[in-house]
N, C-alpha and C positions, 0 to 999 in steps of 0.2 A: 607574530612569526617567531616561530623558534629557531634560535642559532645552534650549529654543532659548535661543539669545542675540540672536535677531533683536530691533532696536529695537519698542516696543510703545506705543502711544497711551496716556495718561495724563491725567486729568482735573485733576491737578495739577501739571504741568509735560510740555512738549510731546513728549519720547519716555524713554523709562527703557530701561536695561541690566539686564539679571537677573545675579546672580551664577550661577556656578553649584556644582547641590550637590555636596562634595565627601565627607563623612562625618560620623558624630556623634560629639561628644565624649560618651563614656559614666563617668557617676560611679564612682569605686572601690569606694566603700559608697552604699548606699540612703539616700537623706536627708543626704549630701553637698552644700555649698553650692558655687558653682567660684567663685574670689576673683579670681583673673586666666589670663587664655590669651593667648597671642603663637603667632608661627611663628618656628621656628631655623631654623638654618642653611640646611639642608637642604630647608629647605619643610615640617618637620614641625608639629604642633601640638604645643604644650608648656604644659600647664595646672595650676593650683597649687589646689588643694581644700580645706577645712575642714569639722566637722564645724558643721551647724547648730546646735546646741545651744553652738558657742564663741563665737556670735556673742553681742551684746545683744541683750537679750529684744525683739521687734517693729522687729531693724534689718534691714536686706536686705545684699547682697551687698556694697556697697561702704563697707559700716561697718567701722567698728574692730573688730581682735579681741580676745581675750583674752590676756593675754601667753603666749608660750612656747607653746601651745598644739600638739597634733598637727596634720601636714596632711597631705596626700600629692600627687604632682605624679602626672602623666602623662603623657607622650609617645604621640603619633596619630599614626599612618600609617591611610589608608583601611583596610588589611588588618589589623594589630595591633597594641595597644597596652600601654606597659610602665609598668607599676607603682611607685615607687618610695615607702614611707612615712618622714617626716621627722621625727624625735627633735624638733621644735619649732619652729612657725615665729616668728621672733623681730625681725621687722619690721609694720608696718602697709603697707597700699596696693603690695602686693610688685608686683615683675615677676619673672617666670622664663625661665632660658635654658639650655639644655645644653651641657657643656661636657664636652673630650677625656675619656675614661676612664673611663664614665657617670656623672660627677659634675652639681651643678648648679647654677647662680649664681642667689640669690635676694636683689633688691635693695627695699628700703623707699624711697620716695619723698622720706619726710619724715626730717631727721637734725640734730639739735639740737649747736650747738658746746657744750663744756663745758670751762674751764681745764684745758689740761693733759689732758684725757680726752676728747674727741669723742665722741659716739656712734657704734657701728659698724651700718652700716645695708645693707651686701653680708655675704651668708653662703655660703661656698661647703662645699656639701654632698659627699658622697662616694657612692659608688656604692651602699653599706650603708643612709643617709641620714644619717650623722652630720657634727656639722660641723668641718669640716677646717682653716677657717681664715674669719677675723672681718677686715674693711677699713672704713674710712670714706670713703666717694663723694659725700659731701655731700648740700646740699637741695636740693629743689625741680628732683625729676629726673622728666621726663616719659618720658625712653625708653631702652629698654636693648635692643641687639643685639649678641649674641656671633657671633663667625667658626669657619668649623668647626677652626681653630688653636686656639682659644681667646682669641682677642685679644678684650674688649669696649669697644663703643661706646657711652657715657651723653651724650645730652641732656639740656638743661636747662629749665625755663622760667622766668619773668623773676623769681619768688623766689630758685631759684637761682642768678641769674647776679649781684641788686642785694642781696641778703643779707636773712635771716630764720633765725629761731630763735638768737639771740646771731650770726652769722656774720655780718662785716663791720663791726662797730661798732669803736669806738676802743680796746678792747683783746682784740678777738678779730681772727685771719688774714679776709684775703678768701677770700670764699668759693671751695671748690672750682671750681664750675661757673660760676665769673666769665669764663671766655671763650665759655661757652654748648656745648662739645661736645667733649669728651674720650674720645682711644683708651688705654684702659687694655691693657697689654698682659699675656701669659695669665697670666704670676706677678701680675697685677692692679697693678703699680706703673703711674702715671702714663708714657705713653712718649710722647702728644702731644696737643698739645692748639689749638684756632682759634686761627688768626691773630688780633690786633689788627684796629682799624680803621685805625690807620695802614701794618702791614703788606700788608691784602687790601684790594683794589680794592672788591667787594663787601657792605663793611662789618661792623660787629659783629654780633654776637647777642644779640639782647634777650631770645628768647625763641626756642624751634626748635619748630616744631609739628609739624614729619615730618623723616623721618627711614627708611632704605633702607641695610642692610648687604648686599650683593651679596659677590659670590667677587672679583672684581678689584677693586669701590672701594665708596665710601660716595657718598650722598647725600642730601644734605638742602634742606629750604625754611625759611624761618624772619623773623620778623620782627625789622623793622619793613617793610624794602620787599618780602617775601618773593622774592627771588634763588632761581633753583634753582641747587644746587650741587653738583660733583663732587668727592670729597676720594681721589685717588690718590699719587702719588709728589708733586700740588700740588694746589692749590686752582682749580680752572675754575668760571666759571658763566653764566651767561644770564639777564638781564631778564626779568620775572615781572608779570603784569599780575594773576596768577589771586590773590586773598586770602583768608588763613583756610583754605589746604588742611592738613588734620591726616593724612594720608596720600600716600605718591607712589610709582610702579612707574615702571621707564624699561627699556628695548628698545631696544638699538640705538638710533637719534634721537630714539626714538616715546616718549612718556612720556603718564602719566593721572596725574591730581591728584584725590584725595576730600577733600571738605569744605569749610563756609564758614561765614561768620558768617549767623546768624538761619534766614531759609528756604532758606538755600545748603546748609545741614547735610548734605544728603546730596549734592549736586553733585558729576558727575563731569565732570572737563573732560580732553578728551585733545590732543595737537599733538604738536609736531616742536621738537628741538632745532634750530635756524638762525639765521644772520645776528646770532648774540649775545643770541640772547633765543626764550623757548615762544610759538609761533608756534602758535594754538589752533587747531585745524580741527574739534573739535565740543563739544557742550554737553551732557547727557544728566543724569540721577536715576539712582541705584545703587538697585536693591532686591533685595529676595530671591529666589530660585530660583520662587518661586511665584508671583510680581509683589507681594507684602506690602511696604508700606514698612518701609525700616528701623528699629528700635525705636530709643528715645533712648539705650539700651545697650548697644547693637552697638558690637563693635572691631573695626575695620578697619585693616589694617597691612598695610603695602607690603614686599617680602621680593626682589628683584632684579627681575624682570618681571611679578610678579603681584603682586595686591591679595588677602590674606586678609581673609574676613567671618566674622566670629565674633558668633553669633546668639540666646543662651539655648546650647542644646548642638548646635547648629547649626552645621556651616564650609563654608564655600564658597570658592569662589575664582574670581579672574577674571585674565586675562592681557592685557595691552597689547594686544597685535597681535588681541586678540580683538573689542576693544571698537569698535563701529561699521562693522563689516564681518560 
């Protein structure tokens, strides 16, 4: 069935955008719980599974697991999707990403300093699912996108950038993610990391709330004054009025921004890179392919020109140049 995208009246805000449907994420086994989904590189779906019974008894999906526990990932394309099961998933609040070889990078959020022994909270899995090799990327990481090279990009948010879990105090290192947004390159070593706020015009990162790995650069918004940012051979960006976007897609000059504080939650604002700063030319509500609002656990992630919608087993997508034309 094909969806319009034609703008549509709205009794709760004056026009909404549909995404559109793109495929469903189908579980490996029956009674499969899905723990996290992102899109790689490539625009595909990349989702990380558990078995409901590893969860705690009456927790839902974004509880804790059981340590070590099996899981299995999958990769989605509309037409097929590939299996891969995981000798144990050995983080909490994972993200997943695929990486050259069919290997695949599974990071935990949360990563406690320890004298002399950090926690390792990146696991890079192997094409079989075994793990190939254990990193410490610190805490209080909100986002993670790999390159189809395998370089990855970790965001931070303001745990990770001001220190929690022993990290930062008087006899533990600053934190990892103290500059707010690290490219780890593909053997995973550190290879670059944001500027200072006295190096960038732009200022520091308190916190990065979106975040856009594309084929030529990265992009990011982030507080305090949320800047949109270009991170290529340098650092460019542009004055930012929009606040609280948790997601961004850019096209050429044309960029969309998802998200906001309170009732903004679903807000989609789109404009034009000019004259040093996002110059908005419309206002719009993201919803589902069906006109449903978006649930409180839909993830939406920006992936070079398009906005993935990730719905229950739901994915859609929507592209810049699409939204309000």
């Amino acid at each position: 069935m094909a969806w319009s995208n034609a703008p549509v009246t709205s009794k709760r805000s004056s026009t909404t955008v549909r995404a559109r449907h793109h495929a469903h994420l189908t579980a490996p086994r029956p009674g499969d719980v899905l723990k996290s989904v992102s899109a790689g590189p490539s625009g595909e779906a990349v989702a990380l599974w558990v078995a409901a019974g590893d969860l705690p008894e009456g927790a839902g999906p974004a509880s804790r697991v059981k340590p070590s526990v099996p899981a299995h990932v999958t990769v989605h394309q509309p037409d097929q999707v590939l299996t891969v099961r995981l000798a144990g998933l050995k983080v909490d609040f994972p993200s997943v990403q695929p990486l050259p070889g069919g290997r695949f990078l599974v990071v935990g959020a949360r990563c406690r300093w320890r004298k002399n022994d950090p926690e390792r909270n990146a696991f890079v899995y192997d094409a079989t699912g075994a793990v190939e090799a254990a990193h410490t990327f610190g805490d209080g990481i909100e986002h993670v996108q790999a390159t189809r090279d395998g370089e990855v990009w970790v965001a931070y948010f303001d745990e990770g950038v001001y220190g929690n879990f022993g990290w930062g105090e008087a006899d533990s290192p600053a934190p990892v993610g103290s500059c707010g947004l690290i490219r780890f390159s593909a053997d995973l070593t550190r290879q670059w990391r944001y500027p200072s706020h006295w190096e960038d015009e732009w200022g520091a990162i308190s916190d990065c709330y979106a975040l856009n790995v594309g084929d030529s650069a990265a992009w990011a918004c982030y507080y305090t004054d949320f800047p949109v940012v270009r991170i290529d051979d340098a650092v460019s960006g542009w004055h930012n009025e929009v606040r609280g976007a948790k997601a961004l897609a850019v096209a050429g000059d044309r960029i969309a921004l998802y998200g906001g504080y309170g009732p903004d939650r679903h807000r989609l604002v789109v404009g034009v890179l000019a004259n040093g700063r996002v110059e908005v030319t419309g206002k719009f509500r993201l919803v589902l392919p069906d006109g449903r609002s978006l649930p409180r656990t839909a993830e939406v992630v920006g992936r070079g020109s398009d906005l993935h919608v990730f719905a229950g087993d739901e994915w859609s997508r929507l592209g810049v140049e699409d939204i309000g034309r």
